[in-house]
Structures are given as C-alpha cells and as structure tokens.
KOLPANU-178991 format. One record per residue (C-alpha): residue in one letter; x, y, z. Coordinates in nm, 2 decimals. Example, Ala and Ser with C-alpha at 12.3 -4.5 7.8 and 13.67 -1.06 7.14 Angstrom:
ATOM r     xx     yy     zz
ATOM a   1.23  -0.45   0.78
ATOM s   1.37  -0.11   0.71
//
This chain:
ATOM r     xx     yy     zz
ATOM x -10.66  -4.08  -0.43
ATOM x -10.75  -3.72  -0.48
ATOM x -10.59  -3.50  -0.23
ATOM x -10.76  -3.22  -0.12
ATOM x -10.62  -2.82  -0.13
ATOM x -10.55  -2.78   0.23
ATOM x -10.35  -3.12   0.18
ATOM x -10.16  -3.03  -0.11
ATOM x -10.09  -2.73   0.08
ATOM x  -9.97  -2.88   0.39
ATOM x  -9.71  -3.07   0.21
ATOM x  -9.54  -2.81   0.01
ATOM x  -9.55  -2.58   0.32
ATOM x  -9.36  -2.88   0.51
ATOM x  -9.11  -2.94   0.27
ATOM x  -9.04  -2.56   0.22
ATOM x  -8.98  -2.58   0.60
ATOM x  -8.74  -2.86   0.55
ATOM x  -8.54  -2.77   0.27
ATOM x  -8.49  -2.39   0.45
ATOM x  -8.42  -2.54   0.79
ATOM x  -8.11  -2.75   0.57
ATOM x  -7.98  -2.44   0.43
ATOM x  -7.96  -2.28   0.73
ATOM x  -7.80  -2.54   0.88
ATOM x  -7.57  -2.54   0.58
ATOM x  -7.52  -2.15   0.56
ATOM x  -7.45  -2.15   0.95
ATOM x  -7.19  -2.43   0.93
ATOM x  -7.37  -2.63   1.26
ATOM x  -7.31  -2.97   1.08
ATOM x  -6.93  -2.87   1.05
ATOM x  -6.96  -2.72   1.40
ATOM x  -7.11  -3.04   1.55
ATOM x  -6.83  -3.27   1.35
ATOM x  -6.55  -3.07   1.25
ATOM x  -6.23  -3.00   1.45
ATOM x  -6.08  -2.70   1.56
ATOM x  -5.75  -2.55   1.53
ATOM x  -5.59  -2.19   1.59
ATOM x  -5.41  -1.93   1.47
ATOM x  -5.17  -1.65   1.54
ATOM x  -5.18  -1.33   1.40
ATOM x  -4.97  -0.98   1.37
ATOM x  -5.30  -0.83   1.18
ATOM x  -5.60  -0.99   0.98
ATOM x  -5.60  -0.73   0.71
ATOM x  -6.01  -0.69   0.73
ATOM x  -6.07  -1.10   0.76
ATOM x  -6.43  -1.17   0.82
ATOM x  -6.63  -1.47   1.07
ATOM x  -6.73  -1.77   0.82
ATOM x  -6.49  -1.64   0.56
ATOM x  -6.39  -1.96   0.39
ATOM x  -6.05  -2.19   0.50
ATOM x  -5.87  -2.35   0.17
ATOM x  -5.66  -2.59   0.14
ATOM x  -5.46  -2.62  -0.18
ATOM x  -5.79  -2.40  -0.33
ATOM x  -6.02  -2.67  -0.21
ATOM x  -6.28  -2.56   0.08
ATOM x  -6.23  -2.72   0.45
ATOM x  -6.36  -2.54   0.70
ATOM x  -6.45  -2.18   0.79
ATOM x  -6.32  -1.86   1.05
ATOM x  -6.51  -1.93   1.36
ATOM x  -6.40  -1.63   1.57
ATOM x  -6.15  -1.36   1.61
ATOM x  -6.00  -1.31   1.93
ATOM x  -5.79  -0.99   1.96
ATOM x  -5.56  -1.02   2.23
ATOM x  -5.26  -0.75   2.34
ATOM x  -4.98  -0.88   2.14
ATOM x  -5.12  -1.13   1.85
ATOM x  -5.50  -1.19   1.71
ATOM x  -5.63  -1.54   1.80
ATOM x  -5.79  -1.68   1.46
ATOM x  -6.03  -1.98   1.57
ATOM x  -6.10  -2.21   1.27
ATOM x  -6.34  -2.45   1.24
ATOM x  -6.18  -2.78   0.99
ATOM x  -6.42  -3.04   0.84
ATOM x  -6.44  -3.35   0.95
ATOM x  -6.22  -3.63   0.75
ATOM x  -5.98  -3.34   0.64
ATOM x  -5.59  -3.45   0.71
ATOM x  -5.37  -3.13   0.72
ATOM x  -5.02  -3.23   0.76
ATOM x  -4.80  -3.07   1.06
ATOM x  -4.62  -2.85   0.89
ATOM x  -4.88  -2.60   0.78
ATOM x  -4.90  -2.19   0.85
ATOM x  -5.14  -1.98   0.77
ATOM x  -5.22  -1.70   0.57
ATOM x  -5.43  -1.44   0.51
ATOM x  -5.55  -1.40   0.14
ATOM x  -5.81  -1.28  -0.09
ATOM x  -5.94  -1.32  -0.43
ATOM x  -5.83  -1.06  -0.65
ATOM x  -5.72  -0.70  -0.58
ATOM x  -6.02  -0.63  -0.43
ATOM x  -6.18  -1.00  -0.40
ATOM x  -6.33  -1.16  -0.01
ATOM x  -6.05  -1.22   0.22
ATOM x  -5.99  -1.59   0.31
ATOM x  -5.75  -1.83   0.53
ATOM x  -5.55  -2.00   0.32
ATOM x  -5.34  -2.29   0.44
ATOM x  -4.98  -2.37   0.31
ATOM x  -4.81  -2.68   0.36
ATOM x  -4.45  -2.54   0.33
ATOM x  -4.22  -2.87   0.42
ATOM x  -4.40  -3.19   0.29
ATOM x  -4.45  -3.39   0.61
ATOM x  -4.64  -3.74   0.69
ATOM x  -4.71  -3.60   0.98
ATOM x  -5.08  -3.55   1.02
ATOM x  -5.24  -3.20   1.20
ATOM x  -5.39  -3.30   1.53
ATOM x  -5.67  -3.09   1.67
ATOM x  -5.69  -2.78   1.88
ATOM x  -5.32  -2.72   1.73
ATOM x  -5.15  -2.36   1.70
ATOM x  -5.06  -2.27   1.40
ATOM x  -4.85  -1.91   1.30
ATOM x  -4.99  -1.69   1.02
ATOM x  -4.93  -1.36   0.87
ATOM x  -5.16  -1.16   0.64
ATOM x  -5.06  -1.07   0.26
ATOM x  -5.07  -0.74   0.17
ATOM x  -5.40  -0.59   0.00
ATOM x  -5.46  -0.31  -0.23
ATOM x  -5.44  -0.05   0.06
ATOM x  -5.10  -0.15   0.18
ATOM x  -5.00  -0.11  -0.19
ATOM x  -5.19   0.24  -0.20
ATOM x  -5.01   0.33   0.07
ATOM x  -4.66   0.18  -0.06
ATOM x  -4.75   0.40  -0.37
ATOM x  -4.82   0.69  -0.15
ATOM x  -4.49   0.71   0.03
ATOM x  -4.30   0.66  -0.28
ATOM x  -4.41   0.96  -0.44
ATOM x  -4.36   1.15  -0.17
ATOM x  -4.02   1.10  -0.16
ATOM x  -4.00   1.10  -0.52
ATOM x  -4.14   1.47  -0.48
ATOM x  -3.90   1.52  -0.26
ATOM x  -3.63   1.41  -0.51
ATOM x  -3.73   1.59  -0.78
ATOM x  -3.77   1.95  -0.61
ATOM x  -3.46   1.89  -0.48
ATOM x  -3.30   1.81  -0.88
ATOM x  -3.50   2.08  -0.99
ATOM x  -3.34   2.33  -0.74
ATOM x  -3.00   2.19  -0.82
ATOM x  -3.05   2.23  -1.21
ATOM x  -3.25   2.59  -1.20
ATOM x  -2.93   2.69  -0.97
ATOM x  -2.75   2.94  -1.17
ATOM x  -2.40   2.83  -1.05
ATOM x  -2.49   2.48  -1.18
ATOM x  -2.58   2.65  -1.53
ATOM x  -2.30   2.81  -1.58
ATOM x  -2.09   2.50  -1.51
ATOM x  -2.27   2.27  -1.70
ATOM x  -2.20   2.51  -1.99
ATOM x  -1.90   2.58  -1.95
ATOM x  -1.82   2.20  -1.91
ATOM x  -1.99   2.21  -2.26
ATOM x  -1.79   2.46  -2.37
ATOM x  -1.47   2.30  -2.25
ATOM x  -1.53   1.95  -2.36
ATOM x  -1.60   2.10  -2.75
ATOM x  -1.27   2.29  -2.70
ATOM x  -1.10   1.97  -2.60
ATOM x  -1.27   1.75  -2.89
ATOM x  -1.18   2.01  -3.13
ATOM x  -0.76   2.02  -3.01
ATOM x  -0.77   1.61  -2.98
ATOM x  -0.88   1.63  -3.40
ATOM x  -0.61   1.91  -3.45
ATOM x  -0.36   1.62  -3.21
ATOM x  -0.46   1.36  -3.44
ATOM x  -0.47   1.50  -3.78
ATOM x  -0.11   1.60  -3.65
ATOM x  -0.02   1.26  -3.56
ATOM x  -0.14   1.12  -3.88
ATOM x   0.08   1.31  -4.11
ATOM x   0.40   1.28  -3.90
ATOM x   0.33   0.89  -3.90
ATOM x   0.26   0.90  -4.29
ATOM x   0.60   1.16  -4.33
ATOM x   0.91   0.97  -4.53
ATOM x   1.09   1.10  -4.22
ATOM x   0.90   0.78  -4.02
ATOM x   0.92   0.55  -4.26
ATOM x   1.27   0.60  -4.24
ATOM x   1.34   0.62  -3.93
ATOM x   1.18   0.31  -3.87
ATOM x   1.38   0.11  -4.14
ATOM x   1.67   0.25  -3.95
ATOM x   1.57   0.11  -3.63
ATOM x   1.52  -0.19  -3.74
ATOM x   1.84  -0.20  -3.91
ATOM x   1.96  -0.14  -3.58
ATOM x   1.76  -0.37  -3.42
ATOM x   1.85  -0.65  -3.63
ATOM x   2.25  -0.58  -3.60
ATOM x   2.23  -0.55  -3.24
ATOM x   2.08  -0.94  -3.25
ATOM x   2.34  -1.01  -3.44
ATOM x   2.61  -0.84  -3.21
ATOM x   2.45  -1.00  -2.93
ATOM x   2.47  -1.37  -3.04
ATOM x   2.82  -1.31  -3.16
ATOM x   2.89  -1.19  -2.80
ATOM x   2.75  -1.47  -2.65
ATOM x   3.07  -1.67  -2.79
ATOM x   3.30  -1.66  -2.50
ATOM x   3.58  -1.73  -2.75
ATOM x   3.51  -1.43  -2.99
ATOM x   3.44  -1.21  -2.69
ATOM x   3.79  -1.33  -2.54
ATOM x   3.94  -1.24  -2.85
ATOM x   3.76  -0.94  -2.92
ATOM x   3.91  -0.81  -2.54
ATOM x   4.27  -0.99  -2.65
ATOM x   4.27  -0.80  -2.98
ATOM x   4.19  -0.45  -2.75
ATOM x   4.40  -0.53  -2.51
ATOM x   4.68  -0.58  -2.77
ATOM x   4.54  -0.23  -2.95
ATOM x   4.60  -0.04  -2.61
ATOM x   4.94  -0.21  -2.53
ATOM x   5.04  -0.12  -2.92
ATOM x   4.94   0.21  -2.86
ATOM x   5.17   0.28  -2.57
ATOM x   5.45   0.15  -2.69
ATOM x   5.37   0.34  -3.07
ATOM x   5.38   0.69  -2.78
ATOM x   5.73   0.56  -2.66
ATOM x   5.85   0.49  -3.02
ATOM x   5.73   0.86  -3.07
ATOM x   5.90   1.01  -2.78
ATOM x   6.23   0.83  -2.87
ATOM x   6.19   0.90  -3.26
ATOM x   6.09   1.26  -3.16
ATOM x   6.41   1.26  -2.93
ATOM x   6.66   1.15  -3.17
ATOM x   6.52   1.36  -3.44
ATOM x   6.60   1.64  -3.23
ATOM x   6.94   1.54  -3.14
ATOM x   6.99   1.49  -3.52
ATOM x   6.82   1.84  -3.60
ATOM x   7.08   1.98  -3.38
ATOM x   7.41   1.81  -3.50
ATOM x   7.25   1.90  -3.88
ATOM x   7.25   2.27  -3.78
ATOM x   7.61   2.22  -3.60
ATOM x   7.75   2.10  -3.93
ATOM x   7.59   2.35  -4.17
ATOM x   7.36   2.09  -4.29
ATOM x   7.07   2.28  -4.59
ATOM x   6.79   2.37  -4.49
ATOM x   6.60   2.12  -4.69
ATOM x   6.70   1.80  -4.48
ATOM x   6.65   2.07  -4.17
ATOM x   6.27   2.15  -4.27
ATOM x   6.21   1.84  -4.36
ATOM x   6.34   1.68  -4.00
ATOM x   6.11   1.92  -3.86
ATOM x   5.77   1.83  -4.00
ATOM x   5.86   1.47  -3.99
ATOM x   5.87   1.55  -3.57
ATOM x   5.58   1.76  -3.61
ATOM x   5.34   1.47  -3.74
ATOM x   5.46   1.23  -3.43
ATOM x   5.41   1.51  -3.18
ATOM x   5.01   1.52  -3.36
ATOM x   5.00   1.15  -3.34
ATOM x   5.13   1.15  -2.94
ATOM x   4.94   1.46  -2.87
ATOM x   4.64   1.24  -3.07
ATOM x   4.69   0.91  -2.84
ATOM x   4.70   1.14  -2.53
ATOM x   4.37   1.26  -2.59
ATOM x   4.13   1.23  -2.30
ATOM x   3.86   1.11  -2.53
ATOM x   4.04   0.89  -2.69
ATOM x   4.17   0.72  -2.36
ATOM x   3.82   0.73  -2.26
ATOM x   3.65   0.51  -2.53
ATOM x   3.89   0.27  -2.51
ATOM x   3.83   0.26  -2.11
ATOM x   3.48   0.22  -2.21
ATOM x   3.50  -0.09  -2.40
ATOM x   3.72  -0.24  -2.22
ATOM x   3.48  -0.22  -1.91
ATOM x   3.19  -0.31  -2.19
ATOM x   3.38  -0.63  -2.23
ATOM x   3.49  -0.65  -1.89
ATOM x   3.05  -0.73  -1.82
ATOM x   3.00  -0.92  -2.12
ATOM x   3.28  -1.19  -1.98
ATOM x   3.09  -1.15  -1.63
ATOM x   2.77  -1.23  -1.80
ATOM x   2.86  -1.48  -1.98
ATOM x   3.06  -1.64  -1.65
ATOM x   2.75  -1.61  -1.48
ATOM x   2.54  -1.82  -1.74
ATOM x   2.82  -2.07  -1.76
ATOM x   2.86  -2.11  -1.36
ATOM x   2.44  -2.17  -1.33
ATOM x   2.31  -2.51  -1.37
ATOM x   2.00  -2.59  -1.47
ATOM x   1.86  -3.01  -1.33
ATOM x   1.57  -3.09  -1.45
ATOM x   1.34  -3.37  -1.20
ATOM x   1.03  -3.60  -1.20
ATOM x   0.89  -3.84  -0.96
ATOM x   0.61  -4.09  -0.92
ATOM x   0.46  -4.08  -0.56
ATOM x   0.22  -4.33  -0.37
ATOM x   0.05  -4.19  -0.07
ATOM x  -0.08  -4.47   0.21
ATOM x  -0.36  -4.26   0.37
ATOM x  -0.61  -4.33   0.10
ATOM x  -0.38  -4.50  -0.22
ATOM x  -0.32  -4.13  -0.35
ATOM x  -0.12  -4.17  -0.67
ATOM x   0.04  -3.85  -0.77
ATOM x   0.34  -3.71  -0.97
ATOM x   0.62  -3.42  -0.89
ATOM x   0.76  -3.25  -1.19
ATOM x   0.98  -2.97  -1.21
ATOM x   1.38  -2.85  -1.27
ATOM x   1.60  -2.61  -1.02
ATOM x   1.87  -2.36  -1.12
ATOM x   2.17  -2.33  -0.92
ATOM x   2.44  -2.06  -0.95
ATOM x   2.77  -2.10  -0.83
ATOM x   2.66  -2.42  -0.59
ATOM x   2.56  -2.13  -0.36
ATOM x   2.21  -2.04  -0.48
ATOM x   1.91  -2.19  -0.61
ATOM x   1.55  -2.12  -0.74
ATOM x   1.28  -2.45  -0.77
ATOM x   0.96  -2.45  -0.93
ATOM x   0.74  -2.78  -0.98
ATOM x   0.40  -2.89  -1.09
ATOM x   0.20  -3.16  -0.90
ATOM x  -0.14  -3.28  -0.90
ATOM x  -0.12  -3.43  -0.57
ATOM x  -0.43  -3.23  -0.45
ATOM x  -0.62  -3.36  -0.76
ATOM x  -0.58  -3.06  -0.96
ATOM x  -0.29  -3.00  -1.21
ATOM x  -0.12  -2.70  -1.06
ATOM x   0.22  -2.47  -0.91
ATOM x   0.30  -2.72  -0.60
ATOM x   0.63  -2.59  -0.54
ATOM x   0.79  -2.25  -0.57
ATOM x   1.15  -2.20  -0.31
ATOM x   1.45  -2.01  -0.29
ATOM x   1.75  -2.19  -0.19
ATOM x   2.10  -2.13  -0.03
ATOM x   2.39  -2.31   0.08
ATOM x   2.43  -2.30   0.48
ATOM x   2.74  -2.49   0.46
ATOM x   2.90  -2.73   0.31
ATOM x   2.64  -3.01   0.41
ATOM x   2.34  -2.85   0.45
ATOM x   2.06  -2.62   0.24
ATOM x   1.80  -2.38   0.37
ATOM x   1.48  -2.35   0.18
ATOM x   1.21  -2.08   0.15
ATOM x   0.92  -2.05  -0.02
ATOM x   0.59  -2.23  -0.18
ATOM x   0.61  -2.63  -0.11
ATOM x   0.28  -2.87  -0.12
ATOM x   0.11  -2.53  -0.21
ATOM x   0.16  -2.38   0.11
ATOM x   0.39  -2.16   0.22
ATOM x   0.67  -2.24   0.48
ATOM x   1.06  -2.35   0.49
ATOM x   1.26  -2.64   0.52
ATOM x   1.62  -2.79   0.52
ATOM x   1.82  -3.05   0.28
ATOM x   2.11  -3.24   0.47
ATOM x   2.31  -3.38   0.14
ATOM x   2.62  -3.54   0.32
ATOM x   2.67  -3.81   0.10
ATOM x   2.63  -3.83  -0.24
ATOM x   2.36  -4.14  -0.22
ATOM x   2.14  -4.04   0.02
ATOM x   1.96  -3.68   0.09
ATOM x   1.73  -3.61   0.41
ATOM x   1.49  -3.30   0.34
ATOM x   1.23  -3.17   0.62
ATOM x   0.99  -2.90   0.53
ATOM x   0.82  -2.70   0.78
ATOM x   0.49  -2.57   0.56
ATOM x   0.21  -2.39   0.74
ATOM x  -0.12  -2.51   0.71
ATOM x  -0.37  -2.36   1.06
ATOM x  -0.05  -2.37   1.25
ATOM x   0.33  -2.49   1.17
ATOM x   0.32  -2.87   1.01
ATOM x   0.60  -3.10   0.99
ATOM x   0.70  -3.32   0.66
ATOM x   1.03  -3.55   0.62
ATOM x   1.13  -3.76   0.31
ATOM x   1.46  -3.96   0.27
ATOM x   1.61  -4.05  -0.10
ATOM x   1.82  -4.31  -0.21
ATOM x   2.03  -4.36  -0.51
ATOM x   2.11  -4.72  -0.55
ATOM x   2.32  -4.65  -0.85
ATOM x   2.63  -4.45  -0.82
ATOM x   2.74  -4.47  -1.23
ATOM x   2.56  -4.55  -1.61
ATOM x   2.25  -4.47  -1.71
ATOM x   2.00  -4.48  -1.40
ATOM x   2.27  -4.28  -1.21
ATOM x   2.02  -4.02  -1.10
ATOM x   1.77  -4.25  -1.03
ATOM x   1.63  -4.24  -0.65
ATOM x   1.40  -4.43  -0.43
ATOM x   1.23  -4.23  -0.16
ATOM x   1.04  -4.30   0.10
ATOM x   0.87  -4.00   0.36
ATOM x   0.58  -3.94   0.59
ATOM x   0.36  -3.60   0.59
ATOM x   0.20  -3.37   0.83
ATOM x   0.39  -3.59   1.10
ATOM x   0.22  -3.46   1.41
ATOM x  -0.10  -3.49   1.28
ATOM x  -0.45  -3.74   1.24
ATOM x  -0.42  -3.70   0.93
ATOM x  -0.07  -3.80   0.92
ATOM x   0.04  -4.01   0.60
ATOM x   0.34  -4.21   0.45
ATOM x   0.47  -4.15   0.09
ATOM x   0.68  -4.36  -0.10
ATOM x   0.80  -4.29  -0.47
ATOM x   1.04  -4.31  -0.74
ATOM x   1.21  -4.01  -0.94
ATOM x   1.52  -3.90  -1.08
//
C-alpha cells in the first residue's frame, strides 16, 4: 500500500515525539523517581556536589542526588536509589569526583561487610574528600610559612655575629684537626719506639710471673711455709742482734783487759774492727726500713692465709629438681647451686622454665637467723620478695616464700630425704602448694637432690 506524504510524515513526527518524551523521562530520572527508594545523608560540607550528580556503588551507577537541604548544623543529602539495588547496612557516604578537576559524585562505601541489607528512608553519615582547591589552599599556607621560615634563616645566616662564629668554628675545628694529626703522628712513633716494645715484653714478663706467684700462693702449704720460713728469718734476726750485743760486749771487756796487760796493738786494732762490723750489722737490722719490709710481708702473708681461709670455709652445693604442677599438669625443672660461707651466709641463683621460657627464676641472698632457721631475700619464681627455711632436722626442710606479685603472695614447700647415707643421700621428695590465698592457687610435687 502506498502511503501518502502527509502519512509518512505523521509517523516519523510521532515517533520523534516518543523516542524524546523517553529520554526525558530518562534524563529526568521520573522512572527511578516513580520506583526507586530513598535514603539520606549527613553532611559537614558538599564540596560543590550538584542535583542528579550520579550515586555509585562499587563504580557501578544506582541512583542519583535528589536534593540538598542545608540545614544549621549538617547538609541533608536526599538520594534517590534504583529499584532492585541491595546496599548493605553498613554503608557511609562520600563525596568524590572524577579526577582533579572531574564531576563531583556520591560514592557509597561498604566499610564492614555486613548481610545486613539497607532499608529505605535510612540515614546515612558522609563526609566530602578533599578537591583541588582544598589542596591549593593546603599548598598556600605551606609556603607561607615556609616564607616565613626562610626569612627568618636568612636573617639568622646574613647576621654578622652568626658569621663570625661560623668562621671561627671553621677556623677552630681546622686548628683542632691539624693538632689531633700532630697527636697521632706522635702516638705512632712512641708506639713503634724500641722503648715500647720493651716495655711491653717486660710487662708481660711480669705479668706471667705474677700468675705464677699467684698459683703458688694459692697452696696453703707453701704459703704456711713461706710465713714459717719468715717468721723463723725475723726470730733469727733478733737473736743474731743479741748475739751482737753480747759479742760486742765481751769484745769490749776483752779490749780492755788486752790494754790492762800491755797486749800489741795488732790483736788491739784488730778487736776493734771485728766490733765495728757487728755494730754495722746491729745498726743494719735496726734499720727502720728494714723492720718495715719485713712488717710488710708479713702482713702480705698475714691476707693471703685470710684469702685463702675464706675460699676454703665457702661451700659451693650444686641442685636440680623435677616439678609437677596440678593446676594444669605443668611439668617444669629447677636447676641451680648456692654458695655458703662460714654456715652464716649464702648467695642462690637457679634457672627454671616453669613459666614456659628458659630463664633466671631465682636470685636470693641468704643468712643464718639462728641456729634453726634462714632468712631469704631476693628474686624467687621471677618475682621479687622474701621468705624463710626452718631446717631443724637433718631430713626434712620447711621453706615459705613471700614473693610479690599485685600485692604480697604466699608459697610453702616441704622436702623429705628418705635416705640418710649411700649414694641417693641427697636425694629429696617434695611436695608444696603456690600462691596459697589465691584462685589460682596450685599444688606442686617434685623430686630433686
């Protein structure tokens, strides 16, 4: 059928009519309007958004800005969401754009992932990112004060006081470089001189006949002998200055009855040097100095026999245990040693890994109270604190520490030596209870030696 011109017409100005009356309705968003949902927004500032500037989700366009509500503390952002979108709860909002200078747009974040599904006509909070005129102004105020800064360095540099220190500074710090060569080359010839080299054979001459004195000292028989032998030297030596005075005596009564009788004067001259050389040798042992050096080693001597008293009065006892706790099976082991001196003092240090970790568990000073009992001070279950040993008998020992741990705790073991003589004669069984006052209280049982 042919259609005639005003027909043809007539159709293409209807669907013109139709396809613009669609993209109006498109560009306008009244379909989304009609069946989209609404939700809100909360804003400190906008940064220049627009009405029907695009809403994104993850990049992908929902919905549009509907309206913009200034109110006296916040903006109210009104957005319009397509239908069949599913936001989930836990979304904000922010303000974004495209670029540095792109179109501003609502961006939606989910921050916490969240089943829970955004329900309509909720309020959301927001906040705008910054665009390139907050950054201009950023940039603005940080050269002002870098301005600032730099008049203020110049004026300290172009100071002439600062100049003149600066070089002098200069000055002195080349002065000092130049001395510290001078110092060194010094230093470096005296080290390379013969005069060193020597002198540091010598020392360790010395050094190594020194060791050697030393061990030889820490013989208590050769040092009791050595102090004997002086002893002896000293004794010999007073009773060489009576021998003197009484040899010095009768040589004068004898000079005197050889003079009576007439006797020559050979024998007489002869009488008298002899009693000349043992008045040098009495006037020789009467010297202060002399006296005095042999004071001196005698007092030497008199330490080195205290010294070594002292090492052989100290006492050195070694321990281990194996240790069970009941609060949660807890296996753990004690190791350690304490030194005693003169059954009056003591000093204990011990390793444990009772708290999981090898590490210093125990670290006390002891001393003897009486004859029964020991008081304790120091590091024990890696806290500090104190605590008391009640050693009556010779098979059994009570101990009780008192360590603080958030207020002043309360711990108690009891050993037991089965064996009195042989080999497991230091063997023990113990059996204590920790933190006694407290939930967390727990028994301990263990063996040791």
């Amino acid at each position: 059928m042919n259609l005639s011109n005003a027909t043809k017409v007539g159709i293409v100005t209807f669907l013109s009519v139709i396809i613009l009356v669609v993209g109006l309705l498109w560009k306008s968003g009244l379909y989304i309007k009609a069946y989209g949902y609404r939700i809100y927004g909360n804003f400190e500032t906008v940064s220049g958004l627009l009405l029907s500037s695009q809403v994104r989700y993850r990049g992908y366009l929902v919905g549009f800005v509907e309206k913009i509500e200034p109110q006296t503390r916040r903006i109210r952002v009104s957005l319009i969401i397509k239908r069949g979108v599913v936001l989930p709860a836990s979304s904000r909002l922010r303000v974004s754009f495209d670029g540095l200078i792109g179109e501003k747009y609502m961006d939606i974040l989910a921050e916490v992932p969240t089943d829970e599904v955004l329900k309509a006509g909720t309020v959301l909070p927001g906040y705008a990112s910054r665009g390139l005129v907050d950054f201009v102004d950023i940039g603005t105020q940080n050269l002002e004060e870098t301005k600032k800064m730099l008049e203020t360095l110049r004026n300290i540099i172009t100071s002439p006081e600062v100049e003149k220190s600066i070089k002098d500074t200069i000055l002195r710090l080349d002065t000092i470089t130049i001395r510290f060569d001078e110092i060194l080359s010094s230093v470096s010839k005296f080290t390379s001189s013969e005069e060193v080299s020597g002198l540091k054979d010598s020392l360790s001459s010395i050094s190594l006949f020194v060791n050697d004195l030393r061990k030889k000292l820490l013989n208590p028989e050769a040092v009791n002998d050595v102090h004997a032998i002086l002893k002896n030297t000293d004794s010999a030596m007073k009773n060489i200055k009576e021998a003197s005075d009484k040899i010095n005596s009768i040589f004068g009564s004898v000079d005197g009855m050889m003079q009576e009788k007439g006797t020559t004067t050979d024998i007489t001259g002869l009488l008298k040097d002899t009693r000349e050389t043992i008045q040098s040798v009495n006037k020789l042992l009467s010297e202060p100095e002399v006296k005095t050096t042999i004071k001196k080693t005698n007092l030497a001597l008199d330490k080195t026999n205290r010294i070594l008293s002292t090492i052989e009065n100290t006492e050195f006892v070694p321990y281990a245990s194996y240790n069970n706790r009941t609060k949660n099976s807890n296996n753990f082991y004690d190791l350690g040693f304490d030194v005693k001196y003169a059954d009056i003092y003591s000093t204990g240090i011990g390793l444990s890994n009772r708290s999981g970790k090898d590490k210093l568990d125990y670290l006390q000073q002891g001393i003897q109270l009486n004859q029964d009992i020991v008081g304790r001070v120091g590091i024990m279950r890696s806290l500090t604190g104190f605590g008391l040993d009640y050693k009556k008998y010779e098979s059994l020992h009570v101990s009780i520490d008192f360590p603080y741990d958030k207020g002043l705790n309360l711990d108690c073991r009891v050993k037991y030596s089965p064996f009195n003589k042989g080999v497991f004669e230091k063997l023990y069984l113990m059996l204590g209870q920790e933190s006694v006052f407290r939930e967390n209280s727990s028994f301990v049982f263990g063996i040791g030696f």
